[in-house]
C-alpha positions, -999 to +999 in steps of 0.1 A: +249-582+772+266-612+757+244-617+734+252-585+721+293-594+719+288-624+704+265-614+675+294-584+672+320-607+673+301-630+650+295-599+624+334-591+624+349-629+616+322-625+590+336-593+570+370-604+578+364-634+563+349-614+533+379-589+527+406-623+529+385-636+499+382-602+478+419-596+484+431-633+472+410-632+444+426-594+433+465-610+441+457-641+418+445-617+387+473-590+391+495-620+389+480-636+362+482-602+339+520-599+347+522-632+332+501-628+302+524-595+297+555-613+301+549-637+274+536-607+249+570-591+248+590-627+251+571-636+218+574-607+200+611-608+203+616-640+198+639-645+162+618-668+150+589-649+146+594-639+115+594-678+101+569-689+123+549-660+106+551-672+074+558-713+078+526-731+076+518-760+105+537-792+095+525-814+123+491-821+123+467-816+150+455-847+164+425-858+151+410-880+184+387-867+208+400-852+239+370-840+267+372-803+277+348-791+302+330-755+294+328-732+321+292-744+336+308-780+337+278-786+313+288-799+283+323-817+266+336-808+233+365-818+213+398-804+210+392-793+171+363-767+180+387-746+203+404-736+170+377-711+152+382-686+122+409-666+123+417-682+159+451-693+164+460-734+172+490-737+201+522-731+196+525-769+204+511-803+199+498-824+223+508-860+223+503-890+249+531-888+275+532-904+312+495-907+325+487-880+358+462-863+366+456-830+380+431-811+403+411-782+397+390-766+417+379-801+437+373-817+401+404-842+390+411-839+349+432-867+335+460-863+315+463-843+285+426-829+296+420-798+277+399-770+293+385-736+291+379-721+320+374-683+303+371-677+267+402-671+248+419-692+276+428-727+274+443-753+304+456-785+302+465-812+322+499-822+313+522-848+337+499-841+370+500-806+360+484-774+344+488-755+323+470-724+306+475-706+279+457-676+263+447-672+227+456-638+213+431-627+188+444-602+155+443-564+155+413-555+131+414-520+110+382-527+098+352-500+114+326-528+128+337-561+142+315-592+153+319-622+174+304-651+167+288-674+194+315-699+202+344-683+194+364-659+211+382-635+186+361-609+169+358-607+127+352-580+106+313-575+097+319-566+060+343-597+053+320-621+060+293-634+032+261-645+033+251-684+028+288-691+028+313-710+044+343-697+064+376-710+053+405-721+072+437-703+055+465-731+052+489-707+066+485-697+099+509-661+111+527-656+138+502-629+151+479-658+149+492-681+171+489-684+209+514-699+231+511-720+258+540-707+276+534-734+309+543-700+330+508-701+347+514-719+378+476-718+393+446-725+374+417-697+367+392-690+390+359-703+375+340-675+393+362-647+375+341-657+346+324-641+323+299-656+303+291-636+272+256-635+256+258-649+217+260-620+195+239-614+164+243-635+134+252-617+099+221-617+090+201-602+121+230-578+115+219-569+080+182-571+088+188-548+117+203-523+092+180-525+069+156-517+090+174-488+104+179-473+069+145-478+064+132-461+090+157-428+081+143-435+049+107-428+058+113-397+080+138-381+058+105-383+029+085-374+054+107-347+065+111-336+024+074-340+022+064-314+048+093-290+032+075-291-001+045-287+011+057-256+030+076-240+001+045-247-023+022-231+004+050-203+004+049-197-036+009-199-034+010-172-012+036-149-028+018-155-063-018-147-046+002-112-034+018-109-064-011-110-085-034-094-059-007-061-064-008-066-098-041-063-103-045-030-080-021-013-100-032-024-137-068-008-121-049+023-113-031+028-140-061+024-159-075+049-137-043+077-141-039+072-177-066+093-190-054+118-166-019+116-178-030+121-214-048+148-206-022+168-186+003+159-212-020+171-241-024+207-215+011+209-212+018+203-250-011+225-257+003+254-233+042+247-243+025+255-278+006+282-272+037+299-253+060+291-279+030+310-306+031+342-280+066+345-280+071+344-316+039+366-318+057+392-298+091+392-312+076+396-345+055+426-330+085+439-318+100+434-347+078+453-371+079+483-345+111+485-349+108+483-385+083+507-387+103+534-367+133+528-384+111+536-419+100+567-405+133+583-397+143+571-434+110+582-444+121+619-421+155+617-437+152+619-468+124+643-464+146+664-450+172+658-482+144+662-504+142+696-491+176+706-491+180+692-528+150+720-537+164+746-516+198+736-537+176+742-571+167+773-560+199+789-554+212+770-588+181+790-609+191+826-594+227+820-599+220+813-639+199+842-640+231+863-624+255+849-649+231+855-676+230+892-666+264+894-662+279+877-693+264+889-724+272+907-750+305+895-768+310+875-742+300+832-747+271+824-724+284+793-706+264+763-695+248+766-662+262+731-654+293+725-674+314+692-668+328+692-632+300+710-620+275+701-592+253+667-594+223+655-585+227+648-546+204+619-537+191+594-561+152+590-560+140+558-554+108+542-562+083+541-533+077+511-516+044+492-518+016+502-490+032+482-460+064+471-467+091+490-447+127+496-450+150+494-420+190+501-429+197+465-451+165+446-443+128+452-467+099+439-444+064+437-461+051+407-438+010+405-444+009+431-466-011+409-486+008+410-518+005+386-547+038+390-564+074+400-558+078+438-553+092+457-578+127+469-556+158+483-572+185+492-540+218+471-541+221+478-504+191+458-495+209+425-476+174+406-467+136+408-474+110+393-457+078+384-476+059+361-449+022+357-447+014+369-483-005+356-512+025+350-539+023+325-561+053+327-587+087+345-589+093+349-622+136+354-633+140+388-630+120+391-598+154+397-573+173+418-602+168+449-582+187+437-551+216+420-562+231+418-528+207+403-516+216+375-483+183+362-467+154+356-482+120+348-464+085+332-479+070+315-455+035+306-457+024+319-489+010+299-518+043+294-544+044+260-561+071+246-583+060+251-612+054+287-603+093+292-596+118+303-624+141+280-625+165+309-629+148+332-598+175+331-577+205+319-597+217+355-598+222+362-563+256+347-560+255+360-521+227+349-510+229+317-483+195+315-460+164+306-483+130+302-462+103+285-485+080+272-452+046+266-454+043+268-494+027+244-518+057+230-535+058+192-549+092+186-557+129+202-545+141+234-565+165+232-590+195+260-598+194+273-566+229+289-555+257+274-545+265+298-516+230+287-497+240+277-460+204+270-447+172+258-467+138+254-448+110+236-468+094+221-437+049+220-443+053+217-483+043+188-504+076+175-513+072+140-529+108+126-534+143+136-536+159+124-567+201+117-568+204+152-585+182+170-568+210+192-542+239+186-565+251+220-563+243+228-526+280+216-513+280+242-488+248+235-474+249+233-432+209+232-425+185+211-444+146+208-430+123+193-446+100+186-420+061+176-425+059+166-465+055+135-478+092+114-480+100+084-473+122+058-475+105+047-511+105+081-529+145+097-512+173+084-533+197+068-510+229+092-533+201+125-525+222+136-497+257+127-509+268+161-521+256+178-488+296+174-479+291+202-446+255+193-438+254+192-397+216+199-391+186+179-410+154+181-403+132+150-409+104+150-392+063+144-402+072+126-426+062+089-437+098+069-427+094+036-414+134+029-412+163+053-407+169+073-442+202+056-464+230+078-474+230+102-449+260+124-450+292+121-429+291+155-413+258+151-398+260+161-366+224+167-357+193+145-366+156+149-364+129+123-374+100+128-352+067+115-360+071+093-386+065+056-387+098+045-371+095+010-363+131-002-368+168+006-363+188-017-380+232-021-370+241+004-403+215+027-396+243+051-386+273+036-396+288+066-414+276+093-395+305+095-368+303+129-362+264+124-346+259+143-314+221+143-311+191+121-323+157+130-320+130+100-324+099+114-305+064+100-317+078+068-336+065+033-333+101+014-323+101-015-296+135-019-281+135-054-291+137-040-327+173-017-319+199-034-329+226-035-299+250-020-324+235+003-336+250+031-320+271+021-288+302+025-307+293+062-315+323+082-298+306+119-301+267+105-293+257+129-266+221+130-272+190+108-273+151+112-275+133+088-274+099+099-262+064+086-271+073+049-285+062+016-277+096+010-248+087-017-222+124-007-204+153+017-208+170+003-238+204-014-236+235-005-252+238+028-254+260+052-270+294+052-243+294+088-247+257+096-242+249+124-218+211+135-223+183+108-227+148+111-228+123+087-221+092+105-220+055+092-225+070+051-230+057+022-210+083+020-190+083-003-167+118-010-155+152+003-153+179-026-157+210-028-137+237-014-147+220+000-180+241+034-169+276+014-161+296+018-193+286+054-197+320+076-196+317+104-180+284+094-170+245+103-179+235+139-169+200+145-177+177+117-176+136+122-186+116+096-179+081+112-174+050+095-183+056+062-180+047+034-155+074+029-134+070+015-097+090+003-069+094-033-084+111-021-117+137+001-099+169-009-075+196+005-062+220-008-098+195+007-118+215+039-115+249+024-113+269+043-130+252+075-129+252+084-092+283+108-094+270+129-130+232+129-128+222+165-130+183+167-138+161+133-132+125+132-142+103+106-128+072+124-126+037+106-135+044+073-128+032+045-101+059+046-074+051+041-039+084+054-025+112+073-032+136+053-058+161+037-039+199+052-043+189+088-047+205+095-015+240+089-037+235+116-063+264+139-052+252+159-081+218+159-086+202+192-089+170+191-099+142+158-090+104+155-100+089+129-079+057+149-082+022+128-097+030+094-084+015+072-054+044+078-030+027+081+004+053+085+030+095+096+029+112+078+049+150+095+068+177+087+048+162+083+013+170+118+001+196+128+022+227+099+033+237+094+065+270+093+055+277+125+037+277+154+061+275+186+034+245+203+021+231+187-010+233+198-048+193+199-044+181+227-056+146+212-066+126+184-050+092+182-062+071+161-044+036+172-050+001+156-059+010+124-042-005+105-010+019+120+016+009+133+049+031+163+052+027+164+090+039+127+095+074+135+080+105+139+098+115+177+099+150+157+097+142+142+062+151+173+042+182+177+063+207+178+037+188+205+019+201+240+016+167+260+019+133+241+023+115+262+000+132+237-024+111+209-015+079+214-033+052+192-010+015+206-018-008+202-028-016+167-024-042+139-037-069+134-017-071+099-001 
């Protein structure tokens, strides 16, 4: 049991002993900071700081050797290597005085002993006592700071040179300086030291960087290495897919386009033969009509030819009466004195075996005449003489039918020279002349002014010469289609006196550029297949008043249209373009354009905004035929046009979807998606979200693609008034 106490007892002396220690030790440093505060402020108010900040040192630092111990009581410098670069001397000198000494810590330092018991602190015995000061080191802006071993104030890093020296400035500042104020009354605790571990030289410093910046180096390549090689694998891949898709469609295209020829030459072949039947049966209906209007003339003037002999009749038994009655003395008197009754009809002569009268109009279509019928009726306004086998009109040939308006002789077998030159210069009313499908060389001369419309279209025409329509000023329809002009053999001045002309007919001819000279009032122009293979910026300079150009079956690029040649055109409504060499949809057109057709090109794209400037907008837009896909259409291909498209043709082409941006047309009434490789409709690419009315839609045609009708959404077709608008079968087999 007291064992026990006294090791308790023993253990508490112990830790009281302990905490005396600690707490001495914490009152000796709190009073040693009040101090070291204490002089701060008395120095930086002192009014001399100012001088001492910029007087240099006048008494020199003694040169002689005074010991100072170093913290581990190891080793004894001299008074010279407390002062270091950029370290501040005292603020006084020391100089011999009355000999003491002074104890610290058990060790006895003579008088004017000089120690450091901390770093940046420095003691010294002075008349039997000490005295310690502390060296205040500079404030450094500078971003990295280094202190070197043996000094106690810190220098800037990028200050300091390699290989050489450190100089001393001659002036020392006031923030330089330490004072030994004498105010510290005990001497530091040798065990509140801190011994601090050399630092790194300036050059360990600059290796260590380097070899830091190396290192970033290296992984920031390696980094832009691997990113490279990423990308590049990236690029591979979307050039193998690229090419890969390529490929599959150039072997499908290859594949459709025979088909595509041959549907177009069917439909060609059928619009043809349709337009043939048509003409067939108005001209059948025609000749009916014809022919029952001859017969009740035919009836009619039977009928007059019978009352004019029924009149003769009655005339002979009245003379016989008179006779009887006045004879004798009396004068026998003419049976038809003046004043009398005349003849009642005048007899015509009959018309050739079938030609047929019909009010103002003579028809002897394929009645297989060789010359102009012998007619003498001033009422006759127009004679048709198609399908014969006439070869000359000689002058007198129209002298019967003076009157005469229209004229027809198409497809017979007149050539110029078989023309009077003087055949129709009588008929000073006549102004539609229809010479189609003859075998004439060159243009006919004397014809009369009053001719409004001239047909020579399937002749043999070789030129047109300055004079040649000098008197046709009031000429509004010129064709001349399929002869043998061109730009060599027409006289740029041919057309000048044409001052009305509005309607020329060009085409199947041999042009290769635009024809010169063309008239002002030109307001519609045909050139189709001919040799077109350039439009050049004065190509239609002077024709203002252009509404509609047709350039079907030509050989232009649109690399050789000349950006101006027709985007300032005002009144340019029209445009066809179909069956050319076009890789795109041309740019710059017409502001005013409102029809353009595209049909049969190699199309292959649709630039943005090719539709932006057009004011108030593209309606009708054909562009059939051609080898558009996905790739070569976005949604600013139809910038522009997505409030005043009306009709849109994209039929027979490579797309895989529906376009994107149809779901804007507000307008759009009629679509042909039909013949391409679309094989699915996804919501929202006919019908937007956003609007909530029915759709102008009234046609959607869709058929002879790769769609699964019973995967689509019954929502797709939302927007759609009735669903037998959407045309969906049949479809390709897969």
């Amino acid at each position: 049991m007291r064992t026990v106490v006294l090791i308790i007892l023993l253990l508490f002396i112990t830790e009281w002993t302990t905490c005396t220690q600690e707490e001495h030790a914490s009152t000796s440093k709190s009073k040693k900071r009040k101090i070291q505060n204490r002089r701060r402020r008395v120095l930086s108010k002192s009014p001399n700081a100012k001088q001492l900040m910029t007087k240099p040192l006048t008494t020199p630092i003694p040169e002689g050797l005074m010991p100072v111990f170093n913290a581990d009581d190891a080793k004894v410098h001299v008074l010279q290597t407390i002062l270091g670069v950029n370290e501040q001397a005292p603020t006084y000198n020391i100089l011999p005085v009355k000999k003491g000494h002074c104890t610290v810590n058990g060790m006895v330092m003579f008088e004017n002993a000089v120690w450091s018991p901390k770093p940046c602190i420095t003691c010294m015995c002075s008349n039997g006592k000490e005295i310690c000061d502390e060296i205040i080191c500079p404030i450094l802006t500078c971003p990295i700071t280094l202190t070197h071993e043996g000094e106690c104030c810190p220098v800037c890093s990028n200050t300091v040179h390699h290989h050489q020296p450190v100089q001393v400035p001659n002036t020392i500042l006031l923030e330089n300086v330490p004072e030994f104020s004498g105010d510290s009354s005990e001497p530091n605790n040798l065990n509140d030291l801190v011994i601090l571990k050399a630092p790194k030289t300036q050059e360990d410093m600059d290796e260590l960087f380097k070899t830091e910046e190396e290192k970033n180096s290296k992984r920031e390549k390696l980094e832009a290495k691997k990113l490279k090689q990423k990308k590049k694998k990236e690029d591979q891949k979307r050039q193998s897919e690229e090419k890969r898709k390529k490929q599959k469609a150039r072997e499908k295209e290859k594949e459709s386009e025979e088909k595509r020829k041959a549907h177009e030459e069917e439909k060609v072949r059928k619009k043809e033969e349709q337009r043939e039947r048509e003409e067939e049966m108005k001209r059948i209906e025609e000749k009916k009509r014809e022919e029952l209007n001859a017969l009740q003339r035919l009836q009619k003037e039977k009928e007059e030819q019978e009352k004019y002999e029924e009149d003769d009749d009655e005339e002979g038994d009245d003379d016989e009466e008179e006779e009887y009655i006045l004879r004798g003395d009396v004068f026998r008197i003419s049976p038809r004195f003046p004043g009398s009754r005349q003849s009642a009809v005048i007899h015509h002569p009959p018309l050739p075996s079938g030609c047929f009268i019909s009010e103002t109009t003579v028809s002897c279509s394929n009645a297989k005449l060789k010359q102009i019928p012998a007619i003498s009726d001033p009422d006759v306004k127009s004679i048709e003489l198609t399908d014969n086998a006439i070869t000359a009109i000689p002058k007198e040939a129209f002298n019967g039918m003076p009157n005469l308006e229209r004229i027809d002789l198409t497809r017979n077998s007149l050539t110029s020279n078989g023309i009077d030159s003087q055949a129709f210069k009588s008929l000073k009313k006549l102004n539609r002349l229809y010479l189609d499908g003859n075998l004439l060389n060159h243009m006919l001369t004397e014809l009369p002014s009053s001719l409004e419309e001239l047909k020579l279209n399937d002749n043999k025409l070789e030129g047109l010469k300055r004079h040649s329509m000098e008197d046709l000023t009031n000429l509004i329809t010129l064709e001349m289609e399929g002869n043998q002009l061109s730009e060599g053999n027409v006289s740029p001045l041919a057309f000048k006196p044409l001052k009305h002309l509005a309607y020329l007919r060009l085409g199947k001819n041999k042009f290769r550029t635009i024809p010169q000279g063309l008239p002002v009032s030109i307001e519609e122009l045909h050139l189709e297949s001919n040799e077109i293979e350039e439009i050049v910026e004065t190509s239609f300079n002077h024709t203002k008043n252009l509404h509609t150009v047709v350039l079907r079956h030509n050989k232009l690029e649109e690399s050789r249209i000349d950006p101006l040649t027709w985007i300032f055109h005002k009144n340019l409504e029209s445009i066809d373009l179909s069956y050319n060499k076009l890789y795109q949809v041309p740019s710059y057109l017409p502001k005013s354009l409102q029809h353009l057709v595209l049909v049969g090109n190699q199309i292959e794209r649709i630039p943005g905004y090719v539709f932006a400037h057009l004011n108030p907008g593209l309606e009708y837009l054909y562009l059939s035929f051609n080898k558009l896909d996905n790739d070569g259409i976005d949604t600013a291909s139809f910038y522009g046009a997505y409030h005043s498209l009306r009709e849109m043709f994209l039929d027979h082409n490579g797309l895989q979807n529906v376009p994107t941006g149809i779901e804007y047309m507000t307008d759009l009434h009629i679509l042909r998606l039909n013949n391409n490789k679309i094989r699915s409709v996804s919501p929202y690419c006919i019908c937007s979200a956003e609007e909530e009315g029915d759709s102008s839609l009234e046609e959607l045609h869709l058929e002879n693609n790769l769609i699964n009708t019973r995967e689509i959404s019954p929502y797709v077709f939302f927007c759609i008034r009735s669903y037998s608008s959407v045309i969906l079968k049949p479809q390709k087999v897969k």
